[in-house]
Biotite code that builds the C-alpha atoms (Angstrom):
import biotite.structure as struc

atoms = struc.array([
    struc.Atom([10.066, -15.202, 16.303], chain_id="A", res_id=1, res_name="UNK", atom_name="CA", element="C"),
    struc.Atom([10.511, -17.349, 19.071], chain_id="A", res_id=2, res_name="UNK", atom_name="CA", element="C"),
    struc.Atom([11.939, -15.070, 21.615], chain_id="A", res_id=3, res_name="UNK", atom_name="CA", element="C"),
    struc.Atom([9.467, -12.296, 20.814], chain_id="A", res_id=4, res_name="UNK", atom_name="CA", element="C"),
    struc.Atom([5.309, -12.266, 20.961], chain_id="A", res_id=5, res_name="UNK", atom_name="CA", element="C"),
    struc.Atom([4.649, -12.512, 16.759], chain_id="A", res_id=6, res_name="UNK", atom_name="CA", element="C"),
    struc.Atom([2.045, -9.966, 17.391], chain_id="A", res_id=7, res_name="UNK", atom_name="CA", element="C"),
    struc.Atom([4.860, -7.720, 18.284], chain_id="A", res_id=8, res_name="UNK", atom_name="CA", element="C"),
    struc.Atom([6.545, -8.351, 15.008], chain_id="A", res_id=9, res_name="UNK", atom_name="CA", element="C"),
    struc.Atom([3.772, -8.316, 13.049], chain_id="A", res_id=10, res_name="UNK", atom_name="CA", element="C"),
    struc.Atom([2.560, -4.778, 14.470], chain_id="A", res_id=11, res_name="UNK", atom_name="CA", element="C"),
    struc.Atom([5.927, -3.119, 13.975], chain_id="A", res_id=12, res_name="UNK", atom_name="CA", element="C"),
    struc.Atom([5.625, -4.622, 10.458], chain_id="A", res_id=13, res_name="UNK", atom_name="CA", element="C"),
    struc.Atom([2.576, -3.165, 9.997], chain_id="A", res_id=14, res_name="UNK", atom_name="CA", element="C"),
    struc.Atom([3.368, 0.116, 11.394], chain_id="A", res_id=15, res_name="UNK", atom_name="CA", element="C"),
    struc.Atom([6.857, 0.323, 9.354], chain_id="A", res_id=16, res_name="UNK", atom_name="CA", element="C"),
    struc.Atom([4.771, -0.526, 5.853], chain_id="A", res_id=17, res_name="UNK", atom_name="CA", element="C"),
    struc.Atom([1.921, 2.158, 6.962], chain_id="A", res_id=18, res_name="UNK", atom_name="CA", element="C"),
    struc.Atom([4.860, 4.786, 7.605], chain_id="A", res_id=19, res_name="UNK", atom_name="CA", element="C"),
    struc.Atom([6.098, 3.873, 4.006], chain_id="A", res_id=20, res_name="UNK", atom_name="CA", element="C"),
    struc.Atom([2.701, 3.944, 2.459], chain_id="A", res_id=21, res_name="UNK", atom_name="CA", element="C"),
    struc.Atom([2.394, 7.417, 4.231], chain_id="A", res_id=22, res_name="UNK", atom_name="CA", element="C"),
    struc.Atom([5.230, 8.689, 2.989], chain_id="A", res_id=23, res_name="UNK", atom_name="CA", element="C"),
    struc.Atom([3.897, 7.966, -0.656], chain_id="A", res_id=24, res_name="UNK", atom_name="CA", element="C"),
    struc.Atom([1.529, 10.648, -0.293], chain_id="A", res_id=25, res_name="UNK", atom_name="CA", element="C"),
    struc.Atom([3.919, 13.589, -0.938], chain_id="A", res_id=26, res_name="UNK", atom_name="CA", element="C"),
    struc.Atom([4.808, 12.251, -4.392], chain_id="A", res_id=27, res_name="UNK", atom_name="CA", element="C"),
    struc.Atom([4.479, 13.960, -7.348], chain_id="A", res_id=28, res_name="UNK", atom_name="CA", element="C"),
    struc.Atom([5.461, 13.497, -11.232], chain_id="A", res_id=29, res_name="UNK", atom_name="CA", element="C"),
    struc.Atom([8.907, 15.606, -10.870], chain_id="A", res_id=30, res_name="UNK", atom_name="CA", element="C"),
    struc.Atom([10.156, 12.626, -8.381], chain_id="A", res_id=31, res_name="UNK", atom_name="CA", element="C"),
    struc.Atom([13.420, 11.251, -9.582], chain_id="A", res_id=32, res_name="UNK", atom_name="CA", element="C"),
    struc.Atom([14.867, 7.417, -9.172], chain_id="A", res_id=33, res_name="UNK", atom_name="CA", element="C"),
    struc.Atom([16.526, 8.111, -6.006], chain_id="A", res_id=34, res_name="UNK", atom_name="CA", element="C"),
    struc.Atom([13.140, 9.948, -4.342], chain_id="A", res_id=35, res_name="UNK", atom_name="CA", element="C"),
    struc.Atom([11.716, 6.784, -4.527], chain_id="A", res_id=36, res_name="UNK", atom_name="CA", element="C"),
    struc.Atom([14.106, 4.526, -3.456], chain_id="A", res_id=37, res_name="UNK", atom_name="CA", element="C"),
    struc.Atom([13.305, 5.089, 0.410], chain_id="A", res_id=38, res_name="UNK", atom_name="CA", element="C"),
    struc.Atom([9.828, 4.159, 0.171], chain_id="A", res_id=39, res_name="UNK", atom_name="CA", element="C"),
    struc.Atom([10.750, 0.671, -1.749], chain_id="A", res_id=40, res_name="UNK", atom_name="CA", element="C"),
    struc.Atom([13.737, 0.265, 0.490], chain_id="A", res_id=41, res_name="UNK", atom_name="CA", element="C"),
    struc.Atom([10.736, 0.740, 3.870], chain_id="A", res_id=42, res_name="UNK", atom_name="CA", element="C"),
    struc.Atom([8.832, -1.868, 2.446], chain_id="A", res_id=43, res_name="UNK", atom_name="CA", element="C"),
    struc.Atom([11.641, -4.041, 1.713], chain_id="A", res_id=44, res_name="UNK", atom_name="CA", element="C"),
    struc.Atom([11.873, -3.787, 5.871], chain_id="A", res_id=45, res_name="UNK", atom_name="CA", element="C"),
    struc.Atom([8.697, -4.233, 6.720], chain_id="A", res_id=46, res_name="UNK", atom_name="CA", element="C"),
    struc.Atom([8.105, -7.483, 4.451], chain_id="A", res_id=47, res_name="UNK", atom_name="CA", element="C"),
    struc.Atom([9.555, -9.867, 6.838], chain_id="A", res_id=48, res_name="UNK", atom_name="CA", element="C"),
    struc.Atom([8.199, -8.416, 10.400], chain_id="A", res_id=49, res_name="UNK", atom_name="CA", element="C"),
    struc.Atom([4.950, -9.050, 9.412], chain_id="A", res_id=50, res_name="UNK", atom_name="CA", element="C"),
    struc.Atom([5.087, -11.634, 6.376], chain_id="A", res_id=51, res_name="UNK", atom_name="CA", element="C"),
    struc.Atom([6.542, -14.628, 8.233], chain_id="A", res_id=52, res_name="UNK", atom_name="CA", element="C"),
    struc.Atom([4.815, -13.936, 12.026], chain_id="A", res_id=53, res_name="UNK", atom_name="CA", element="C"),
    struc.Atom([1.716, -14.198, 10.191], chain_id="A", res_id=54, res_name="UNK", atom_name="CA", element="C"),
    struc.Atom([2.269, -17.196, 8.616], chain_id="A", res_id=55, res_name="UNK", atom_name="CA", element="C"),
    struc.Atom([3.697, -19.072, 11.496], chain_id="A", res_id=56, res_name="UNK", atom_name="CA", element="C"),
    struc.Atom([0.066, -17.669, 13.672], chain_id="A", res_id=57, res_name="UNK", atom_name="CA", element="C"),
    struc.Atom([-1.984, -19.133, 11.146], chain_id="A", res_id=58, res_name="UNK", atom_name="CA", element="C"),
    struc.Atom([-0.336, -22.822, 11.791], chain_id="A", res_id=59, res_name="UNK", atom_name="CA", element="C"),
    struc.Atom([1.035, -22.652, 15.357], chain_id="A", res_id=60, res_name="UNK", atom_name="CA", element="C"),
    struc.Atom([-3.134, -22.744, 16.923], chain_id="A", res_id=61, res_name="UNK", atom_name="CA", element="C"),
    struc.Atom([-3.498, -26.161, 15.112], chain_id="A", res_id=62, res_name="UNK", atom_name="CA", element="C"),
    struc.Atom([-2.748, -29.959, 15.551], chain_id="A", res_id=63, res_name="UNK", atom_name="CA", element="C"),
    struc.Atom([0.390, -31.158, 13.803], chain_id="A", res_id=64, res_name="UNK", atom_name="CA", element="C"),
    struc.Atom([-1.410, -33.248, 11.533], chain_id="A", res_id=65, res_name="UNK", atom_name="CA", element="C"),
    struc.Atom([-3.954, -30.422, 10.373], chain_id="A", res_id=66, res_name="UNK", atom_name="CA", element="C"),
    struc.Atom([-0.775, -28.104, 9.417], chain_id="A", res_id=67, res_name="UNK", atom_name="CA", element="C"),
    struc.Atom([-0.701, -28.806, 5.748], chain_id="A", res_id=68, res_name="UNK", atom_name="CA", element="C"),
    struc.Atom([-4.489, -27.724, 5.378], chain_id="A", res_id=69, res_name="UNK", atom_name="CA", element="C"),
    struc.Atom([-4.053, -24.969, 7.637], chain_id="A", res_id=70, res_name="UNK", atom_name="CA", element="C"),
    struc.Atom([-1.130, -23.681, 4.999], chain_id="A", res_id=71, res_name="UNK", atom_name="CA", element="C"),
    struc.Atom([-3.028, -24.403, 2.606], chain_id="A", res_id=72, res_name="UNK", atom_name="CA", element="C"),
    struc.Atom([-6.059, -23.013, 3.344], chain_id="A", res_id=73, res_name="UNK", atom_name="CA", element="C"),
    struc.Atom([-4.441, -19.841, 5.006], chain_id="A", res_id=74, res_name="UNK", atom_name="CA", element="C"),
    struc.Atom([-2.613, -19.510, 1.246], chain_id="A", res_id=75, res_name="UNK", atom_name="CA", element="C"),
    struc.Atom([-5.826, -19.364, -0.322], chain_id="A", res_id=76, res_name="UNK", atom_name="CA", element="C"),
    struc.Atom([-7.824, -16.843, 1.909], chain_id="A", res_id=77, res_name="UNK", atom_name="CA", element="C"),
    struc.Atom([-3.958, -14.846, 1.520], chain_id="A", res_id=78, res_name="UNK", atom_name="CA", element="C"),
    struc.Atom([-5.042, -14.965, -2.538], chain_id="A", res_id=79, res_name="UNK", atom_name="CA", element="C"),
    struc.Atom([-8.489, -14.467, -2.325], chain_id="A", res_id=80, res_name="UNK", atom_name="CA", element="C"),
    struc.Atom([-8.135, -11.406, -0.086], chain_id="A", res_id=81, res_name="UNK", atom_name="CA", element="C"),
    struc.Atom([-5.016, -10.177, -2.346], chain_id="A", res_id=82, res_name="UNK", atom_name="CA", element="C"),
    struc.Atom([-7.404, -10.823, -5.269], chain_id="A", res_id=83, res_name="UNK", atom_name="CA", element="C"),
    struc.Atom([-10.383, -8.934, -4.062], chain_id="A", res_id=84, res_name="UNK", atom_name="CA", element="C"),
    struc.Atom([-8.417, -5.990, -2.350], chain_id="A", res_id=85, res_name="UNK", atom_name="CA", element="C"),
    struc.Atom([-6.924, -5.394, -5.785], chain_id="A", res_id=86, res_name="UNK", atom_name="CA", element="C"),
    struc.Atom([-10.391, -4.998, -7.167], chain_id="A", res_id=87, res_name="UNK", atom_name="CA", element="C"),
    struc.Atom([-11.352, -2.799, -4.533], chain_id="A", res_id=88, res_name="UNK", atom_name="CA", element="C"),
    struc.Atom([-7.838, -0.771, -4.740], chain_id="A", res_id=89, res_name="UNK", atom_name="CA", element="C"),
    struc.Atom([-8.204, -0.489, -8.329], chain_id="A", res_id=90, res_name="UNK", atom_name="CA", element="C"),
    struc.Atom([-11.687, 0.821, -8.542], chain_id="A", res_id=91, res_name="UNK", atom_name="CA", element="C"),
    struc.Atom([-11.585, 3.394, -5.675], chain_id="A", res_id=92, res_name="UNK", atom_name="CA", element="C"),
    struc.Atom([-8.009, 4.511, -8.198], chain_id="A", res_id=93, res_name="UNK", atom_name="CA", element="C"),
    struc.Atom([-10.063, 5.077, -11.288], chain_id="A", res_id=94, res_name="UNK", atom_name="CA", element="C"),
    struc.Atom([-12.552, 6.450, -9.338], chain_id="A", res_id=95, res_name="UNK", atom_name="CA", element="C"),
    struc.Atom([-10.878, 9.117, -7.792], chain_id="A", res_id=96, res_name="UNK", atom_name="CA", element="C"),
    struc.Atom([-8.617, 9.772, -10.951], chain_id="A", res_id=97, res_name="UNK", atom_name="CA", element="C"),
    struc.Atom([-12.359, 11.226, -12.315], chain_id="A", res_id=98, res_name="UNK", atom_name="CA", element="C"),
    struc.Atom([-13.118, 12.728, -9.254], chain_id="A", res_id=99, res_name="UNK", atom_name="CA", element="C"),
    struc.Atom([-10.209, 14.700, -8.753], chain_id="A", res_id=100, res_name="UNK", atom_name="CA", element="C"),
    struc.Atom([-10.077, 15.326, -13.019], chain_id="A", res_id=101, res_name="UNK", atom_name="CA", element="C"),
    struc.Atom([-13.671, 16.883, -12.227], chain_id="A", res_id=102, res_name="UNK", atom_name="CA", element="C"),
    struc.Atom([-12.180, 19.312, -9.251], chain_id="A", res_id=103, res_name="UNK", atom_name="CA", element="C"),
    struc.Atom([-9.019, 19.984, -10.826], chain_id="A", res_id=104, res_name="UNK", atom_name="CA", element="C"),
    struc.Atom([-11.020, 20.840, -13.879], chain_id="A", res_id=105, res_name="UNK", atom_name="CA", element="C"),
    struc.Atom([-13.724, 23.554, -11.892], chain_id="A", res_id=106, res_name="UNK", atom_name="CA", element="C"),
    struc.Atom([-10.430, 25.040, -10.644], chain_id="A", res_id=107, res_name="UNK", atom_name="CA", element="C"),
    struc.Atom([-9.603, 25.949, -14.011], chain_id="A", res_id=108, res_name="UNK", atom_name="CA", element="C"),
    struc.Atom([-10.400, 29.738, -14.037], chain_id="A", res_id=109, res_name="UNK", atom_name="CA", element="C"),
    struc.Atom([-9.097, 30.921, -17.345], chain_id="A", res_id=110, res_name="UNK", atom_name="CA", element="C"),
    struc.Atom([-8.468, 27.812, -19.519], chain_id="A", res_id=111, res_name="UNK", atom_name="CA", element="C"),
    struc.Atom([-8.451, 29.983, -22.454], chain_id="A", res_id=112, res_name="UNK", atom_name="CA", element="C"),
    struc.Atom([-5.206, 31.472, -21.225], chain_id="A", res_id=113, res_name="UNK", atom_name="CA", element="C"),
    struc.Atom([-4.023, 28.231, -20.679], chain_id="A", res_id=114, res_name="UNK", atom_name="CA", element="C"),
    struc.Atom([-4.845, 27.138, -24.315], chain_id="A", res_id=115, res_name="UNK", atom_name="CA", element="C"),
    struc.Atom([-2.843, 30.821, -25.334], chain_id="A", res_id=116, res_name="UNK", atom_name="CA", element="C"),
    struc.Atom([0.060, 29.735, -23.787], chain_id="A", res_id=117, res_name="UNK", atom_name="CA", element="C"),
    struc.Atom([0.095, 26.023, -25.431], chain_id="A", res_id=118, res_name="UNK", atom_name="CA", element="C"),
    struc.Atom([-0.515, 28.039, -28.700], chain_id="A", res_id=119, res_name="UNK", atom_name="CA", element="C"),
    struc.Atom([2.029, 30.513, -28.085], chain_id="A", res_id=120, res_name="UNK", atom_name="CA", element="C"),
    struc.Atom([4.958, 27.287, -28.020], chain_id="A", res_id=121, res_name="UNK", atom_name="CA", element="C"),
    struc.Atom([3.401, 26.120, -31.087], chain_id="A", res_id=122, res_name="UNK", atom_name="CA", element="C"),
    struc.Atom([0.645, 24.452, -30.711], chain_id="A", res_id=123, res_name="UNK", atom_name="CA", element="C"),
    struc.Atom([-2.354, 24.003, -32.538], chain_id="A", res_id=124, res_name="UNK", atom_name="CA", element="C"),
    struc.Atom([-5.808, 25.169, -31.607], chain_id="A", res_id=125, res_name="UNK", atom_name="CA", element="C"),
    struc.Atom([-6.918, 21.404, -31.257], chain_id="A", res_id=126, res_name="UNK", atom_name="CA", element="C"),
    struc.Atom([-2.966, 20.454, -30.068], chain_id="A", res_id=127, res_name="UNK", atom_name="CA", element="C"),
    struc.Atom([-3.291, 22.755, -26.888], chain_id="A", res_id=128, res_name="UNK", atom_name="CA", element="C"),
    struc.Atom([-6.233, 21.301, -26.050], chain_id="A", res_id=129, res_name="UNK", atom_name="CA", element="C"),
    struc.Atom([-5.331, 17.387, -26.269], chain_id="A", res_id=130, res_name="UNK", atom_name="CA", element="C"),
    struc.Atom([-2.064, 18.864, -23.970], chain_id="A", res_id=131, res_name="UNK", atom_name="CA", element="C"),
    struc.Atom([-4.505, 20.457, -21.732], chain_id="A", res_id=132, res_name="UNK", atom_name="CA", element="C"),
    struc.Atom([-6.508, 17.602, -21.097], chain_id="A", res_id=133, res_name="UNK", atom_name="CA", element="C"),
    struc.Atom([-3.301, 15.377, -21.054], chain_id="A", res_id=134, res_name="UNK", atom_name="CA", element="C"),
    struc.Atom([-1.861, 17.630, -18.012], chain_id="A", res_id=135, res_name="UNK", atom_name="CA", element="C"),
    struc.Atom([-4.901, 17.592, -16.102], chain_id="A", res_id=136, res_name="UNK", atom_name="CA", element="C"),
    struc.Atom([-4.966, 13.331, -16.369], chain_id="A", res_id=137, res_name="UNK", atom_name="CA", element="C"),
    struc.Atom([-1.768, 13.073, -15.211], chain_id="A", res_id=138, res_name="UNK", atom_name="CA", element="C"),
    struc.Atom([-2.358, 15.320, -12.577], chain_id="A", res_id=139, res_name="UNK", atom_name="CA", element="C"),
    struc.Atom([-5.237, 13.528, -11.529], chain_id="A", res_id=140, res_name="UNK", atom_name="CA", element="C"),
    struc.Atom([-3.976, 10.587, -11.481], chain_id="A", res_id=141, res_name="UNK", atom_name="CA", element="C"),
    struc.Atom([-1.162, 11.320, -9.485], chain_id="A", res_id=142, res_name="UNK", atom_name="CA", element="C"),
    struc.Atom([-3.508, 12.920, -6.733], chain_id="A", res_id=143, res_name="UNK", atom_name="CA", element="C"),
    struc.Atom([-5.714, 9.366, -7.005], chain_id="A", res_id=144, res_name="UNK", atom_name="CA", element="C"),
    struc.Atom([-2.359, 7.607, -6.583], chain_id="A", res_id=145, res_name="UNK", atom_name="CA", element="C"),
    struc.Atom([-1.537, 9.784, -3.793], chain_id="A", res_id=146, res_name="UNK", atom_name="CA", element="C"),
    struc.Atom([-5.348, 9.671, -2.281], chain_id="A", res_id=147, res_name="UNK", atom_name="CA", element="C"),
    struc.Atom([-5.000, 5.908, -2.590], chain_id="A", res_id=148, res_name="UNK", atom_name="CA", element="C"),
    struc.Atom([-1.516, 5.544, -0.257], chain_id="A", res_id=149, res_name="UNK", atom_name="CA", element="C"),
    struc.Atom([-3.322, 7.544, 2.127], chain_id="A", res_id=150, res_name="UNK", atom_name="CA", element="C"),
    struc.Atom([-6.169, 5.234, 2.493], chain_id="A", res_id=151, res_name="UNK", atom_name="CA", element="C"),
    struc.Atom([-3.964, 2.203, 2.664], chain_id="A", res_id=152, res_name="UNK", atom_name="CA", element="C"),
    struc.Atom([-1.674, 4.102, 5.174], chain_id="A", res_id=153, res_name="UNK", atom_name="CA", element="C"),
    struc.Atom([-4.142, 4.537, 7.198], chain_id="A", res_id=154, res_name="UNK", atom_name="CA", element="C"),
    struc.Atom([-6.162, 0.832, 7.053], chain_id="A", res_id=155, res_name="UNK", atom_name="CA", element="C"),
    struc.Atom([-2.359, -1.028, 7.668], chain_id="A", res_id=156, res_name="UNK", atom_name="CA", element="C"),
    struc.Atom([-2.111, 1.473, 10.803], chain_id="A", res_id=157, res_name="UNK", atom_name="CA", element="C"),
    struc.Atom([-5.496, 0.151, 12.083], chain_id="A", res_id=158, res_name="UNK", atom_name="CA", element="C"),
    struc.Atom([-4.491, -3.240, 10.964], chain_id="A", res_id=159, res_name="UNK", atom_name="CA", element="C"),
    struc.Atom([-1.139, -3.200, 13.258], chain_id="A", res_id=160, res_name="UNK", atom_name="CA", element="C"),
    struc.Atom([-3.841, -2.153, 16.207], chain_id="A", res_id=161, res_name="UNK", atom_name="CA", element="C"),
    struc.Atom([-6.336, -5.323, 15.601], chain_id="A", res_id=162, res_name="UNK", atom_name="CA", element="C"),
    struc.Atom([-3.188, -7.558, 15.033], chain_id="A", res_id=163, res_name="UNK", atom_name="CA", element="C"),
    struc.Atom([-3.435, -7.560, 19.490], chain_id="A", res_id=164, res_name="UNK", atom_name="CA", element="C"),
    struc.Atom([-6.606, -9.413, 19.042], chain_id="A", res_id=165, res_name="UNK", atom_name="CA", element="C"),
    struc.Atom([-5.058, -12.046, 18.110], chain_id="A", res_id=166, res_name="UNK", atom_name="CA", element="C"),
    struc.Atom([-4.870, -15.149, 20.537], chain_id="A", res_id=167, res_name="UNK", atom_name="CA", element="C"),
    struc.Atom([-1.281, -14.935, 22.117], chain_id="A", res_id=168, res_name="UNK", atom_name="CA", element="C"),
    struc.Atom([0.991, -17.264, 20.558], chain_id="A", res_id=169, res_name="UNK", atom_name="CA", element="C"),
    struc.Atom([3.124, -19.951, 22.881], chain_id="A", res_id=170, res_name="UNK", atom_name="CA", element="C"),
    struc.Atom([6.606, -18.770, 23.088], chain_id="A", res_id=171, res_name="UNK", atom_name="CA", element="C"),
    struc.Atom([9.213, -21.138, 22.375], chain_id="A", res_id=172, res_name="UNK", atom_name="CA", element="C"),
    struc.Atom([10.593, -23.371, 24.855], chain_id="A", res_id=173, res_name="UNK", atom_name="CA", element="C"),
    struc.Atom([14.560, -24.335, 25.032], chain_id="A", res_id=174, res_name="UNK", atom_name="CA", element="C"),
    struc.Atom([14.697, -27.362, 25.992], chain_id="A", res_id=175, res_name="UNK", atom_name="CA", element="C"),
    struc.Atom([17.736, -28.186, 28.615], chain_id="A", res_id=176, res_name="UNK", atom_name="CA", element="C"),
    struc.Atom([20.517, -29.019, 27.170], chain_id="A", res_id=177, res_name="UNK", atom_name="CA", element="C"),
    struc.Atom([21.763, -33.203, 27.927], chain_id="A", res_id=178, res_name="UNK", atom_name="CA", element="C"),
    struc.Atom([23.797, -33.696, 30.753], chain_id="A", res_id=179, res_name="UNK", atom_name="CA", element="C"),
    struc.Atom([26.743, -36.561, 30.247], chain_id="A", res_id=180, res_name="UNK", atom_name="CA", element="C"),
])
């Protein structure tokens, strides 16, 4: 961090966490252990580009002796923002998870076929269509999920782009080494 402009790091961050995010949108519920493993292993990566630059920004623009309230103010926007973009996250989820139950229910053109088939492995009338219902959920919550990473994808990639408004940060100086 003190060889490079933070900005740097912390758009490369960005950019590596909005590729993972991205690459979350292919999922679906057949995905084994090891499918997921790359996308936890990219954001493993791109914790530390972005995590620590961003920190160090927020409390190299300050005087030495306003550091400590800088940290801990910076902390507390950091949880407040975490806080609220959960809330935000969270709702658009459930919302889409009923939007896309709605269009993945109109695309049902013969669910009475579909209830057949439940009752033909030995189902019940009322059995088939709890399992009906069940398989459309879980389908639409795995598009929501999939809708969601897409949205954050995207807002991280903008989010590398308006890290460069960001005052430049003071590179480190070395200072010369003593003379005897």
């Amino acid at each position: 961090m003190s060889k490079v402009d933070q900005r740097l790091l912390i758009c490369v961050g960005m950019l590596i966490l909005a590729g993972g995010t991205l690459y979350r949108i292919g999922f679906n519920q057949q995905m084994t252990f090891w499918q997921l493993v790359p996308a936890q292993l990219i954001l493993g990566l791109s914790l530390p580009f972005w995590f620590l630059p961003i920190m160090s920004l927020t409390v190299s623009t300050v005087k030495a002796e306003e550091t400590a309230a800088a940290a801990g103010l910076s902390n507390f926007i950091r949880t407040m923002a975490t806080a609220v973009a959960v809330a935000i996250g969270t709702t658009y989820w459930l919302d889409d998870t009923v939007r896309s139950r709605v269009a993945l229910v109109g695309e049902l053109h013969r669910p009475a076929s579909l209830l057949t088939a439940f009752e033909q492995i030995g189902r019940t009338p009322p059995q088939a269509l709890r399992s009906l219902g069940n398989l459309v959920q879980s389908q639409s919550v795995m598009l929501a999920t999939n809708h969601l990473c897409f949205a954050v994808g995207v807002m991280l990639a903008i989010a590398a782009g308006v890290v460069w408004l960001m005052p430049r940060p003071p590179l480190a100086t070395t200072a010369p080494a003593p003379t005897h």
